[in-house]
DSSP file (Angstrom, degrees, kcal/mol; ACC not computed):
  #  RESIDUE AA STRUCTURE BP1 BP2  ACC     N-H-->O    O-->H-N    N-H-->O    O-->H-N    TCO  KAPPA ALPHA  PHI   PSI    X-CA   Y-CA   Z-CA
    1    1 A X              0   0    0      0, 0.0    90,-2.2     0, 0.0     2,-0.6   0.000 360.0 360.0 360.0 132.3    0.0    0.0    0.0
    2    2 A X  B     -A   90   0A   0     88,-0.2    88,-0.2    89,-0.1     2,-0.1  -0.725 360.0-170.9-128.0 121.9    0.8    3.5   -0.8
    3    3 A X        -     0   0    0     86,-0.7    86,-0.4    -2,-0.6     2,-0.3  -0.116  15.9-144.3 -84.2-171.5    0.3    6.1    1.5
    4    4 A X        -     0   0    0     84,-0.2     2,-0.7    85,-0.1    84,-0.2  -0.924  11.2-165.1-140.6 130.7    0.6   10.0    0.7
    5    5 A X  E     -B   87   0B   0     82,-2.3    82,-3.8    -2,-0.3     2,-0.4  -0.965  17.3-161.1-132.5 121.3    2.0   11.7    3.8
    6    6 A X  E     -B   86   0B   0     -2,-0.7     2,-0.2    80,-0.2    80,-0.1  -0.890   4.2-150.8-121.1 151.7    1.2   15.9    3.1
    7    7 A X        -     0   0    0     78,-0.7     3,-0.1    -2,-0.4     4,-0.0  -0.511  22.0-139.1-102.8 165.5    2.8   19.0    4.8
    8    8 A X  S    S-     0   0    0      1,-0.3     2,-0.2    -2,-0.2     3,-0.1   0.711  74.0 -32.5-101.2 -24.7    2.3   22.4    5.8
    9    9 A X  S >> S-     0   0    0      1,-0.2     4,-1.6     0, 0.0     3,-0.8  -0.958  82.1 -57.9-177.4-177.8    5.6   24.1    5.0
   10   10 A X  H >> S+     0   0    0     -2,-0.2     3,-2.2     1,-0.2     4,-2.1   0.940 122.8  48.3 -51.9 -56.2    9.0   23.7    4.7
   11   11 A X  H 3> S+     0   0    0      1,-0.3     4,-2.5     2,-0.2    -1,-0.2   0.655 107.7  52.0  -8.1 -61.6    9.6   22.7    8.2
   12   12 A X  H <> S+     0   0    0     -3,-0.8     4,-2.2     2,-0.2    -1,-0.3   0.639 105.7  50.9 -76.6 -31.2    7.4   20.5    8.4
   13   13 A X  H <X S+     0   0    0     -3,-2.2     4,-1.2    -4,-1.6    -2,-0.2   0.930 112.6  51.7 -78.1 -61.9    8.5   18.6    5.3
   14   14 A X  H  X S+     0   0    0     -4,-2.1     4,-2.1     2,-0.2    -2,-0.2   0.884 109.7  47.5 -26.0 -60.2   12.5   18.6    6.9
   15   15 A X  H  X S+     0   0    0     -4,-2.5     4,-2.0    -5,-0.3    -1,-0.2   0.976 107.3  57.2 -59.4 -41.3   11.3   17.2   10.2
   16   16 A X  H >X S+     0   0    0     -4,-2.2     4,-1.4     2,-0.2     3,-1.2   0.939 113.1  45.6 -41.6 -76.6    9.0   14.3    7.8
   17   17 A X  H 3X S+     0   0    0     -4,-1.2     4,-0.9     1,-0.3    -1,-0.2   0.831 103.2  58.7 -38.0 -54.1   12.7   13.4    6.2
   18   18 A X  H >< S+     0   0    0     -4,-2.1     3,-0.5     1,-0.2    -1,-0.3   0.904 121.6  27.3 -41.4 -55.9   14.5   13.2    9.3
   19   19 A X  H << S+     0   0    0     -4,-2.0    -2,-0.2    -3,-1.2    -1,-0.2   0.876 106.4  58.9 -53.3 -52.9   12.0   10.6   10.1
   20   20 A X  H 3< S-     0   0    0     -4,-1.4     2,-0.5    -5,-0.2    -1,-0.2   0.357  96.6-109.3 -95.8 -15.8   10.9    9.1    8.1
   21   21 A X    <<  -     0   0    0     -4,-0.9    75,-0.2    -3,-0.5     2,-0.2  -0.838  65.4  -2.7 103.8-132.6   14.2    7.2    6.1
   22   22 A X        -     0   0    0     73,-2.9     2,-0.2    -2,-0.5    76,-0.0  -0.789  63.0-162.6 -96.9 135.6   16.3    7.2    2.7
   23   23 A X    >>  -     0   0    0     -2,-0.2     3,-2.2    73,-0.2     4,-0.7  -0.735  41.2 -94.1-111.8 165.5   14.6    9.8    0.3
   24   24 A X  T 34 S+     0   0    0     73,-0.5     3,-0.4     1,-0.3     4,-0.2   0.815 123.4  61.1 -76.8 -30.4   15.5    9.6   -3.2
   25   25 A X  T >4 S+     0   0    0      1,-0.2     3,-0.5     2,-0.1    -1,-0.3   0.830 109.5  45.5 -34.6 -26.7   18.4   12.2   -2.9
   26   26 A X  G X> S+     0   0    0     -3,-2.2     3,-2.1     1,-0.2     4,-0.8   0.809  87.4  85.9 -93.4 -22.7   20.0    9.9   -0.6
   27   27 A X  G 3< S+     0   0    0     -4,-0.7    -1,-0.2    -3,-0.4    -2,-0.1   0.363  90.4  50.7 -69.7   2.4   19.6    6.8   -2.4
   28   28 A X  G <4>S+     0   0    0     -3,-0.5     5,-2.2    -4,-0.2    -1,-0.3   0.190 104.4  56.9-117.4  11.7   22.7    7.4   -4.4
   29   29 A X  T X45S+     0   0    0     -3,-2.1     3,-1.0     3,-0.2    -2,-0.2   0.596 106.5  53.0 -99.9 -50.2   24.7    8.0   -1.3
   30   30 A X  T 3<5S+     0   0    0     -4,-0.8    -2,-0.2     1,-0.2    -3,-0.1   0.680 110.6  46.8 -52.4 -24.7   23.5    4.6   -0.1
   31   31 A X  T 3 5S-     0   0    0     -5,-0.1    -1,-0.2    -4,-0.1    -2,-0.1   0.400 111.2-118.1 -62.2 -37.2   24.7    3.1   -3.0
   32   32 A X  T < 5S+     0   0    0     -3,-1.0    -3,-0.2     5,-0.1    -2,-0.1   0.849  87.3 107.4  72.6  24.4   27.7    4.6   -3.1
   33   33 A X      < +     0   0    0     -5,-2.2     2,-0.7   100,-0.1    -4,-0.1  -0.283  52.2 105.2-123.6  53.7   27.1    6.5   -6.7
   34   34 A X        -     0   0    0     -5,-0.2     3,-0.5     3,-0.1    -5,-0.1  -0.737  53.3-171.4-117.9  91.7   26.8    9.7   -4.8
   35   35 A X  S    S+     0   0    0     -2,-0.7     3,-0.1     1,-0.2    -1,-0.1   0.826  86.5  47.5 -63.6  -3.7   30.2   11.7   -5.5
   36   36 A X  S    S+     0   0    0      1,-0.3     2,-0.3     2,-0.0    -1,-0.2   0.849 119.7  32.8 -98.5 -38.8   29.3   14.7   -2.7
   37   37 A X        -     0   0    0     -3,-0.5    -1,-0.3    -9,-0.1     2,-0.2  -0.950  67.9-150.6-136.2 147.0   28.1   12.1    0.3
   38   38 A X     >  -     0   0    0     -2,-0.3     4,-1.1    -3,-0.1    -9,-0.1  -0.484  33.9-110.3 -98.3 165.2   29.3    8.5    1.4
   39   39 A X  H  > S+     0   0    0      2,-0.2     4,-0.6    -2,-0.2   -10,-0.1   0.439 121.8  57.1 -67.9  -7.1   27.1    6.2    3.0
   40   40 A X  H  > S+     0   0    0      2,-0.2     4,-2.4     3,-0.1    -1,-0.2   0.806 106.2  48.0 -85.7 -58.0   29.1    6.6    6.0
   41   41 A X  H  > S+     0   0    0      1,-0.2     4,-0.7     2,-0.2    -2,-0.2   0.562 114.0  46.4 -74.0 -22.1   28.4   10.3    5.9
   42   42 A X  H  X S+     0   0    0     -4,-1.1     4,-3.4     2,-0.2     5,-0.2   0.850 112.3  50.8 -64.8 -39.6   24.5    9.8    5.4
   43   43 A X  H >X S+     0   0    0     -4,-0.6     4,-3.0     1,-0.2     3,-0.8   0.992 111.5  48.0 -47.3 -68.9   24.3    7.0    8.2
   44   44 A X  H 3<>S+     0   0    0     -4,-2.4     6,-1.3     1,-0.3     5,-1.1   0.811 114.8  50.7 -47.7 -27.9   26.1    9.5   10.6
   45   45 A X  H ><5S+     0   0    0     -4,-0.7     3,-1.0     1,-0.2    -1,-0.3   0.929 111.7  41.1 -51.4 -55.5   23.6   12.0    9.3
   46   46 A X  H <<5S+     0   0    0     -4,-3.4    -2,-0.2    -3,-0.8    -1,-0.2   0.542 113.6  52.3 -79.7 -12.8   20.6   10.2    9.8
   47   47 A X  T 3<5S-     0   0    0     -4,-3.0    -1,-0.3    -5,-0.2    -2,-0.1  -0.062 120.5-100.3-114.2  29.1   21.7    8.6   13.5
   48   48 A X  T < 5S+     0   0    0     -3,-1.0    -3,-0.2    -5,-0.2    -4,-0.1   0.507  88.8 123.8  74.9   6.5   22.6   12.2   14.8
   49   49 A X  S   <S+     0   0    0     -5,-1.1     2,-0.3    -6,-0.2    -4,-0.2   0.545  72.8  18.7 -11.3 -63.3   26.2   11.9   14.3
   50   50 A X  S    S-     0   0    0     -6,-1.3    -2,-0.2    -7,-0.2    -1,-0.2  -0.967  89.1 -96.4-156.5 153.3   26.8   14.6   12.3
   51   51 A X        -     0   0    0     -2,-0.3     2,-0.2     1,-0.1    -2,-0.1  -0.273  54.4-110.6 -74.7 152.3   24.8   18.1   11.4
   52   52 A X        -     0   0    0     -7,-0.1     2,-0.4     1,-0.1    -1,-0.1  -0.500  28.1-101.3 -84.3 142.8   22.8   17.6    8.1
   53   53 A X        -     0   0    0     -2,-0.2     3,-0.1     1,-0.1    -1,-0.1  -0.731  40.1-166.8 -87.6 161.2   23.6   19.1    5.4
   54   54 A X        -     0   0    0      1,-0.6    -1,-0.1    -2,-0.4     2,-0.1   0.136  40.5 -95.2-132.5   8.2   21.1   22.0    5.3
   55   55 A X        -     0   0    0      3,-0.0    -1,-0.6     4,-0.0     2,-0.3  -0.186  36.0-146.3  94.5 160.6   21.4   23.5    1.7
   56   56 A X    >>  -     0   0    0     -3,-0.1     4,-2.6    -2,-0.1     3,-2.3  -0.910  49.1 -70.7-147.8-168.5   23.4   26.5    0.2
   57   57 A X  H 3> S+     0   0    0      1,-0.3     4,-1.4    -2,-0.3     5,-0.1   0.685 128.1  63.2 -52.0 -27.1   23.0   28.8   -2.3
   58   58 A X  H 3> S+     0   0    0      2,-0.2     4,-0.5     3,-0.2    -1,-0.3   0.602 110.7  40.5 -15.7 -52.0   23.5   25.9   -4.8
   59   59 A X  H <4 S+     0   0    0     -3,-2.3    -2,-0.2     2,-0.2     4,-0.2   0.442 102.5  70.0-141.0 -68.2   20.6   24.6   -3.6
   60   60 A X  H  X S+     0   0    0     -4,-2.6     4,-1.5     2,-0.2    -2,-0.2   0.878 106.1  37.8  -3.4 -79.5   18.9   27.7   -3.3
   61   61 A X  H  X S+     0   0    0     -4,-1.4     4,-1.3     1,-0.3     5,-0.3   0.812 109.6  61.5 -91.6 -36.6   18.6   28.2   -7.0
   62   62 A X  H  X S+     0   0    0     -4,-0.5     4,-0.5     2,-0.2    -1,-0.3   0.759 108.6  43.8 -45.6 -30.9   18.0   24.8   -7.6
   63   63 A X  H >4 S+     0   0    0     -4,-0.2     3,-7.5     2,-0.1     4,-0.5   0.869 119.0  40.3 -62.0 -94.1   14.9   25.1   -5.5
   64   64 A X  H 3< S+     0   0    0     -4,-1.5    -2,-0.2     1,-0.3     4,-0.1   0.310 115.3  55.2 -20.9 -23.5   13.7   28.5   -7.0
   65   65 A X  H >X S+     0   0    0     -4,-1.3     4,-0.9     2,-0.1     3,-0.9   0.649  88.1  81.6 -97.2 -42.8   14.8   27.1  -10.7
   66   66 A X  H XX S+     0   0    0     -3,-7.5     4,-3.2    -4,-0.5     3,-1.3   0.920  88.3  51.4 -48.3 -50.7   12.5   23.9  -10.2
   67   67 A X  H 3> S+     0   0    0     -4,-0.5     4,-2.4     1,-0.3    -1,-0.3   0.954 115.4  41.5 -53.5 -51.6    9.1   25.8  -11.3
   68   68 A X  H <4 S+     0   0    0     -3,-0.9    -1,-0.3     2,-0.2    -2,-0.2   0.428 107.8  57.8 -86.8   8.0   10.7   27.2  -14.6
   69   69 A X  H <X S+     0   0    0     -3,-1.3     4,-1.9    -4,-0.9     3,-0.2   0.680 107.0  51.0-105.5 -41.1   12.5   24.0  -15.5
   70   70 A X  H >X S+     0   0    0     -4,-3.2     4,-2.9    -5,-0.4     3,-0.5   0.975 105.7  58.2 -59.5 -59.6    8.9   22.4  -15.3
   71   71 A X  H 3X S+     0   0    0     -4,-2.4     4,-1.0    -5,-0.3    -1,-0.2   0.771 105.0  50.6 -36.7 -34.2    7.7   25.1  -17.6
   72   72 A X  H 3> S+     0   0    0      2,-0.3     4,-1.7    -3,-0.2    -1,-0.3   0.687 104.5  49.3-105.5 -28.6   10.1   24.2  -20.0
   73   73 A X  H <X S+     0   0    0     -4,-1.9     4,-1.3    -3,-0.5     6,-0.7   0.666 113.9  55.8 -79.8 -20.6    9.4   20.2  -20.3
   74   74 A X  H  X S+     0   0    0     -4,-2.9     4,-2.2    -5,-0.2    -2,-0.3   0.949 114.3  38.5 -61.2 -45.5    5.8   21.5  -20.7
   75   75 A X  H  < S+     0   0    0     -4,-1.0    -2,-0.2    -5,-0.4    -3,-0.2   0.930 120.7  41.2 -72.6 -51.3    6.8   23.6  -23.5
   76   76 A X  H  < S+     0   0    0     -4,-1.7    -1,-0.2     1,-0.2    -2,-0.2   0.638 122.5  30.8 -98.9 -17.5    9.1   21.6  -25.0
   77   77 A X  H  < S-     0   0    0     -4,-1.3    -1,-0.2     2,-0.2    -2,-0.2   0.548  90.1-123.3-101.8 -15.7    7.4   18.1  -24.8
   78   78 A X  S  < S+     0   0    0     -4,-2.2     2,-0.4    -5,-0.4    -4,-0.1   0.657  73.6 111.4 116.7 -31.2    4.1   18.7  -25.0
   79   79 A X        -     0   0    0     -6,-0.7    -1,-0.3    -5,-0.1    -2,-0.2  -0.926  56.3-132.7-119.6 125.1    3.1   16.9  -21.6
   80   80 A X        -     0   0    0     -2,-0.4     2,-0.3    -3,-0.1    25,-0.3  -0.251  18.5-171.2 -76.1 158.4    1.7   18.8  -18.2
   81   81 A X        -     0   0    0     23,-0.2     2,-0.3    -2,-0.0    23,-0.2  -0.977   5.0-169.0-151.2 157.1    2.8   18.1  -15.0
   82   82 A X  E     -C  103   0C   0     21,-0.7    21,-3.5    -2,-0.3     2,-0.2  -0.961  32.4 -99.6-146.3 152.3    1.5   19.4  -11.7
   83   83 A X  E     -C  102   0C   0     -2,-0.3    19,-0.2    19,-0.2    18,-0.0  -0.367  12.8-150.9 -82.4 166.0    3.1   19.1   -8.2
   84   84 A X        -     0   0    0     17,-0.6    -1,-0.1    -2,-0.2    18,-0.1   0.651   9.2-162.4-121.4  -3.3    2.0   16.4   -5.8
   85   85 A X        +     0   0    0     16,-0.3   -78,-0.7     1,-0.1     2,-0.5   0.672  64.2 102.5  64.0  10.1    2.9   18.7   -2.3
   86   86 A X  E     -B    6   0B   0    -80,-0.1    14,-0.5   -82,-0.1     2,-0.3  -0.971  69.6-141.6-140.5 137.5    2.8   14.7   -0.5
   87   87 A X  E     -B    5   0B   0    -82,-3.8   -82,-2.3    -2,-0.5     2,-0.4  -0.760  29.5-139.5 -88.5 143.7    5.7   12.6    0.5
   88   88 A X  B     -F   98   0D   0     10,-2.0    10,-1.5    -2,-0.3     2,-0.4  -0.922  15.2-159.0-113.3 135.2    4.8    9.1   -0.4
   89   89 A X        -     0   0    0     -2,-0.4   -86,-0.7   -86,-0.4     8,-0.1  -0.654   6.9-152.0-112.3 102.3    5.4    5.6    1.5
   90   90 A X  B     -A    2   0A   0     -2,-0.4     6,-0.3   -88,-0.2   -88,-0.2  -0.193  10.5-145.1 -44.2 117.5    5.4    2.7    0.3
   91   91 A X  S >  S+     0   0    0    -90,-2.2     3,-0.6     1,-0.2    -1,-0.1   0.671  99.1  59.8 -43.0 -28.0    4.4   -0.4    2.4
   92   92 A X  T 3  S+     0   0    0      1,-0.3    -1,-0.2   -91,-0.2     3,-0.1   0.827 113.3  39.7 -96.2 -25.3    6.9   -2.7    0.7
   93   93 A X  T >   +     0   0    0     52,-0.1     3,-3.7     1,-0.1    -1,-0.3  -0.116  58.7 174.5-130.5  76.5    9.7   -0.5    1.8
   94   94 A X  T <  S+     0   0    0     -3,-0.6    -1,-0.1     1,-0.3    -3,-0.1   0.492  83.6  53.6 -44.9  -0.8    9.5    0.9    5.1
   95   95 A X  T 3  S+     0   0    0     -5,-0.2   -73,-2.9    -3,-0.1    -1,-0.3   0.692 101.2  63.6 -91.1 -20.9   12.8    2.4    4.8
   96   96 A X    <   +     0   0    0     -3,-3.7     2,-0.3    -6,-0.3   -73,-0.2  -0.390  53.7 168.4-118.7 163.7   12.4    4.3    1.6
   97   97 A X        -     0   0    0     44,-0.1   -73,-0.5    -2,-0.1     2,-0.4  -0.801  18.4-141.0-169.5 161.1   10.0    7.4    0.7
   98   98 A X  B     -F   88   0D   0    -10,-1.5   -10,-2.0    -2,-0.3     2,-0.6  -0.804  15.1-165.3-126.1 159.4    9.8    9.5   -1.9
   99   99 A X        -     0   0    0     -2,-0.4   -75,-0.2   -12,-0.2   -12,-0.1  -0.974  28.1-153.6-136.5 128.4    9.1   13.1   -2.6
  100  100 A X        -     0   0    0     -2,-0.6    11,-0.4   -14,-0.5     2,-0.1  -0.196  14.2-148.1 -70.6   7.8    8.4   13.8   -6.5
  101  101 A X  S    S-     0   0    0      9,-0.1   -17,-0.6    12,-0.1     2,-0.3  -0.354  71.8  -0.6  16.8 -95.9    8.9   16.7   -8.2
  102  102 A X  E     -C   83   0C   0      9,-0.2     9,-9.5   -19,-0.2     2,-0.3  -0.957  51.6-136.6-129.7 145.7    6.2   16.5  -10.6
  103  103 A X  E     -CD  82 110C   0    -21,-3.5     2,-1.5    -2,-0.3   -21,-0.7  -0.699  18.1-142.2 -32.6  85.9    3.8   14.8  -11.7
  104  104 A X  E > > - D   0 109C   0      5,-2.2     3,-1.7    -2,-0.3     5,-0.5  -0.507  27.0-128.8-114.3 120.5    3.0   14.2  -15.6
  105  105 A X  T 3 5S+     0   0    0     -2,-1.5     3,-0.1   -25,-0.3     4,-0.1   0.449  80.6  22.4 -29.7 150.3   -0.5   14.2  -16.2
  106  106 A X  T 3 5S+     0   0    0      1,-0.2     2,-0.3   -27,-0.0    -1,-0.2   0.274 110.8  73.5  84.5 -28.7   -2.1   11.3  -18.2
  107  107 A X  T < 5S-     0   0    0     -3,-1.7    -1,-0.2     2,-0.1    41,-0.0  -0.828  89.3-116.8-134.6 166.6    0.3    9.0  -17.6
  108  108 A X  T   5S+     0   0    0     -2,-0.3    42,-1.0    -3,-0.1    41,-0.6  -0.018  80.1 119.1 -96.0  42.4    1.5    7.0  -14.5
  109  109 A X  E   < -De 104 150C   0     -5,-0.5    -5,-2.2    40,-0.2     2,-0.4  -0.657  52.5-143.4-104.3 153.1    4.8    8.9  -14.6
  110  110 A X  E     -De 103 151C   0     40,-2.1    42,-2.9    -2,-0.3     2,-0.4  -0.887   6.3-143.9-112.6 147.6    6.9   11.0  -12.8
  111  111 A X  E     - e   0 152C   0     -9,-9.5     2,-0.7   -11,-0.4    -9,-0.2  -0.737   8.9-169.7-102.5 145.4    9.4   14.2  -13.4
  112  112 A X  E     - e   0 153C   0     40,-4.0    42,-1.7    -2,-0.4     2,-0.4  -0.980   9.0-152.6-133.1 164.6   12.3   14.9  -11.8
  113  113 A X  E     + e   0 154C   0     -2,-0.7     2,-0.4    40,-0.2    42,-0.2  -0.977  13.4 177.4-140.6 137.6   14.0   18.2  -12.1
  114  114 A X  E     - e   0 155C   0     40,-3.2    42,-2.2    -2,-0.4     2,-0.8  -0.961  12.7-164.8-140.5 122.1   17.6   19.0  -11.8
  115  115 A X  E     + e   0 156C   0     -2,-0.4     2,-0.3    40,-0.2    42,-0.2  -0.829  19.5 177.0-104.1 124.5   19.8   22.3  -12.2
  116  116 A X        +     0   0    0     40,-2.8    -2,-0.0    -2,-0.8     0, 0.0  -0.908  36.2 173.7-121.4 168.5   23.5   21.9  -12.5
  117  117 A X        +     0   0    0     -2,-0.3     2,-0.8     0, 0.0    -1,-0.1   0.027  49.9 136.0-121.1 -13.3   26.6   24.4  -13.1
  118  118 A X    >>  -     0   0    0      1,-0.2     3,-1.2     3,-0.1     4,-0.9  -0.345  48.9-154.8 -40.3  86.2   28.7   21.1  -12.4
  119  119 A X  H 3> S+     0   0    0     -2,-0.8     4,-3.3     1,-0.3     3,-0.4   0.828  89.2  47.6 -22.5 -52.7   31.4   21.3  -15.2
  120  120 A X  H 3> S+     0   0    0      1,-0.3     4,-2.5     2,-0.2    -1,-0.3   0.770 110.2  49.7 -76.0 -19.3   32.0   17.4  -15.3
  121  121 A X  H <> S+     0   0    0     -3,-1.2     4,-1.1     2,-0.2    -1,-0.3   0.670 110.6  55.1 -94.3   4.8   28.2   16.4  -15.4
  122  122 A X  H  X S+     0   0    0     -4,-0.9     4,-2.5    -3,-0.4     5,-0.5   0.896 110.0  43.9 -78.5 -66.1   28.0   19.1  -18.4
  123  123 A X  H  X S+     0   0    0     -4,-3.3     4,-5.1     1,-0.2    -2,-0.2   0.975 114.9  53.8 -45.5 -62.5   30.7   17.3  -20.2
  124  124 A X  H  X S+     0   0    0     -4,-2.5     4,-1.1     1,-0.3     6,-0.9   0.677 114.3  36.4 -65.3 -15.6   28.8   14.1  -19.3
  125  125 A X  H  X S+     0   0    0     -4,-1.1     4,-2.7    -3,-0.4    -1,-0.3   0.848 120.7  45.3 -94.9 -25.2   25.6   14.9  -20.5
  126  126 A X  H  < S+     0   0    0     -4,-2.5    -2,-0.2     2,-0.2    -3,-0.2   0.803 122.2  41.0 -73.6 -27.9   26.8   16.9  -23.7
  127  127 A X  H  < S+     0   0    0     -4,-5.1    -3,-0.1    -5,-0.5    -2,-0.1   0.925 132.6  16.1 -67.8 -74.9   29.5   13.9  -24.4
  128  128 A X  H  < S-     0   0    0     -4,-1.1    -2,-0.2     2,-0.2    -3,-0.2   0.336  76.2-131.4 -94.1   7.5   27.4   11.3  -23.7
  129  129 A X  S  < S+     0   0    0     -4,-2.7     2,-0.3     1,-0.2    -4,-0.1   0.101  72.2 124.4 101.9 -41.0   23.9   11.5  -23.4
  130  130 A X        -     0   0    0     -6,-0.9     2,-0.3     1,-0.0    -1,-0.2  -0.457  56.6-136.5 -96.6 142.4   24.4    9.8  -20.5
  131  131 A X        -     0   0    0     -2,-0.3     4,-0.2    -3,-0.1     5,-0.1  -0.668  33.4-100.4 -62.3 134.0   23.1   11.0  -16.8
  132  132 A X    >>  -     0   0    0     -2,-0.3     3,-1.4     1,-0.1     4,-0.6  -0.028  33.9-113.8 -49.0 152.1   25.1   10.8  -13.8
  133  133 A X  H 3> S+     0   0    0      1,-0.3     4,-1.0     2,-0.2     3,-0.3   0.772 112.5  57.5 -46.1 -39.3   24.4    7.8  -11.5
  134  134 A X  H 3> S+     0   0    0      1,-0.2     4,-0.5     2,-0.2    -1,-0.3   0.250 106.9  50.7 -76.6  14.2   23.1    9.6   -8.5
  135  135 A X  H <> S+     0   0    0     -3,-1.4     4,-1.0     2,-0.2    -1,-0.2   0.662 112.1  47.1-113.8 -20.7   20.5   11.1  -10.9
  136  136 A X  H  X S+     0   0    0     -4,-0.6     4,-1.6    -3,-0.3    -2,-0.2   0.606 113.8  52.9-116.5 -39.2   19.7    7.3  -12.1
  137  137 A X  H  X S+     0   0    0     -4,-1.0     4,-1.7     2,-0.2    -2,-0.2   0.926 109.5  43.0 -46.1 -80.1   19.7    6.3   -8.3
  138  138 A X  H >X S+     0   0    0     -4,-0.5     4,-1.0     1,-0.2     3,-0.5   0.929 111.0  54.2 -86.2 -64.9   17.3    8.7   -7.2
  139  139 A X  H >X S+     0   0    0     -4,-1.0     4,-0.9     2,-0.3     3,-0.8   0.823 113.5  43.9 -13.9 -69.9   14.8    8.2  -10.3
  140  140 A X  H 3X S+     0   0    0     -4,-1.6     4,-1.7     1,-0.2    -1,-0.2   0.795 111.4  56.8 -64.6 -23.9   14.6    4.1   -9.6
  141  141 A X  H <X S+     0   0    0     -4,-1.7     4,-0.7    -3,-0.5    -2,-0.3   0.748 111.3  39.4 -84.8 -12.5   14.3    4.8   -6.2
  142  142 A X  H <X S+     0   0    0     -4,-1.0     4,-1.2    -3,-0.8     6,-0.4   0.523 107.1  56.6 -90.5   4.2   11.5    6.7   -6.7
  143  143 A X  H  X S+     0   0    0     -4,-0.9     4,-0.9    -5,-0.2    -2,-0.2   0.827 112.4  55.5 -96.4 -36.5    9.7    4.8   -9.4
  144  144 A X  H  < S+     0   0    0     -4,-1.7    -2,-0.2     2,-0.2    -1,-0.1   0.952 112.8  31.8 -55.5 -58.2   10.0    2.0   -6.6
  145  145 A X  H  < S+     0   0    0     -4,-0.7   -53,-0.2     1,-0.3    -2,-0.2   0.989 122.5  52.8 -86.2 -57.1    8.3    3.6   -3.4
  146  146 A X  H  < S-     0   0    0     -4,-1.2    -1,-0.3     1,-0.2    -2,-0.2   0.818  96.8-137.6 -60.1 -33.0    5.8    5.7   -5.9
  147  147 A X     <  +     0   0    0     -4,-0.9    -1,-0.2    -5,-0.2    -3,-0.1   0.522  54.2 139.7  93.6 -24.0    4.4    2.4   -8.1
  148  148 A X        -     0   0    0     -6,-0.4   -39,-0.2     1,-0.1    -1,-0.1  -0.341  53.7-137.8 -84.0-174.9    4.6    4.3  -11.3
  149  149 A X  S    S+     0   0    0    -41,-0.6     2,-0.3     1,-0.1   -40,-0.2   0.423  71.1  22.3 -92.7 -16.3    5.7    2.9  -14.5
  150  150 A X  E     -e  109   0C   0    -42,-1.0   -40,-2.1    -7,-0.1     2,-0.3  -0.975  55.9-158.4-168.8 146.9    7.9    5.6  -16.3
  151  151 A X  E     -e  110   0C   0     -2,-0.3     2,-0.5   -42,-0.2   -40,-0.2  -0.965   6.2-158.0-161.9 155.6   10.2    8.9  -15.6
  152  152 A X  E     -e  111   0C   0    -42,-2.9   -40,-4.0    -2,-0.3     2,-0.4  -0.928   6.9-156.3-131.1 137.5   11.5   11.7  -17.1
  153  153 A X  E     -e  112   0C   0     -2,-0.5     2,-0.6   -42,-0.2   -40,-0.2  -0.916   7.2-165.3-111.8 128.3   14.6   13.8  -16.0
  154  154 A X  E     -e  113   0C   0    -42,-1.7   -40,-3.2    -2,-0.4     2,-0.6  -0.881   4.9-168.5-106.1 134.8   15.0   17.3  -17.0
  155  155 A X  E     -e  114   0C   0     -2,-0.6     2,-0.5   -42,-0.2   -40,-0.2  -0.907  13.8-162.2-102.9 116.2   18.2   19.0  -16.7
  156  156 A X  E      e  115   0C   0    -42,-2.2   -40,-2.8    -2,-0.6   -87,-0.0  -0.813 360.0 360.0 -75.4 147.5   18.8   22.5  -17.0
  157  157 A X              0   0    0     -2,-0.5    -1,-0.1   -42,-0.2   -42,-0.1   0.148 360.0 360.0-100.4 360.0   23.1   23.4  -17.7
């Protein structure tokens, strides 16, 4: 079963993570494909160890960016997407939960939205195509907890 767990404000959504387990950010930190955080440095996070990281200006804009980034996979594909404001858990993993970006309408899909400045993930998507791992990570780990079928990552560079 999947429940839908909704918040009031930021606050409120931060204390829900702390609780609550691995969210799909993290899941490439567990993994080990996470180049920024070790699994070591998430445990010690999540067991009160060590201070969380708490965002920066990075982070920031990545927030603030997310809404116009959506505008732009509307524009440019064609397909609506609305936000879903509810962290979801999934019964079959009581560790795991997911928070969504968006929604895309019609279909039993999800978006996820990413801004980078990263030089090397610039190279890597303009070389190859290809996404970084922790972006590939966080994606299957939400397509898990959520139940849908299909996702699409936009990156703005």
């Amino acid at each position: 079963m999947i429940r839908e767990i909704s918040y009031n404000n930021k606050e409120e959504w931060l204390a829900l993570r702390k609780q609550l387990g691995v969210g799909g950010s993290e899941a490439g930190a567990v993994i080990g494909m996470n180049p920024y955080k070790s699994a070591y440095t998430l445990w010690a996070e999540k067991t009160g160890r060590a201070a969380e990281f708490e965002g920066n200006l990075i982070t920031e804009v990545g927030s603030y960016l997310e809404a116009f980034v959506a505008e732009l996979f509307e524009r440019e594909t064609g397909k609506k997407v609305r936000r879903k404001n509810r962290i979801l858990v999934n019964d079959r993993y009581p560790f795991a939960f997911a928070d969504v970006d968006r929604l895309v309408v019609g279909e039993k899909a999800l978006l996820e939205i990413k801004t980078t400045n990263s030089v090397p993930i610039m190279k890597q998507l303009r070389n190859s195509n290809e996404f970084p791992e922790a972006y590939y990570a966080q994606v299957v780990h939400y397509l898990a907890v959520s139940g849908l079928e299909k996702a699409y990552l936009a990156v703005l560079i």
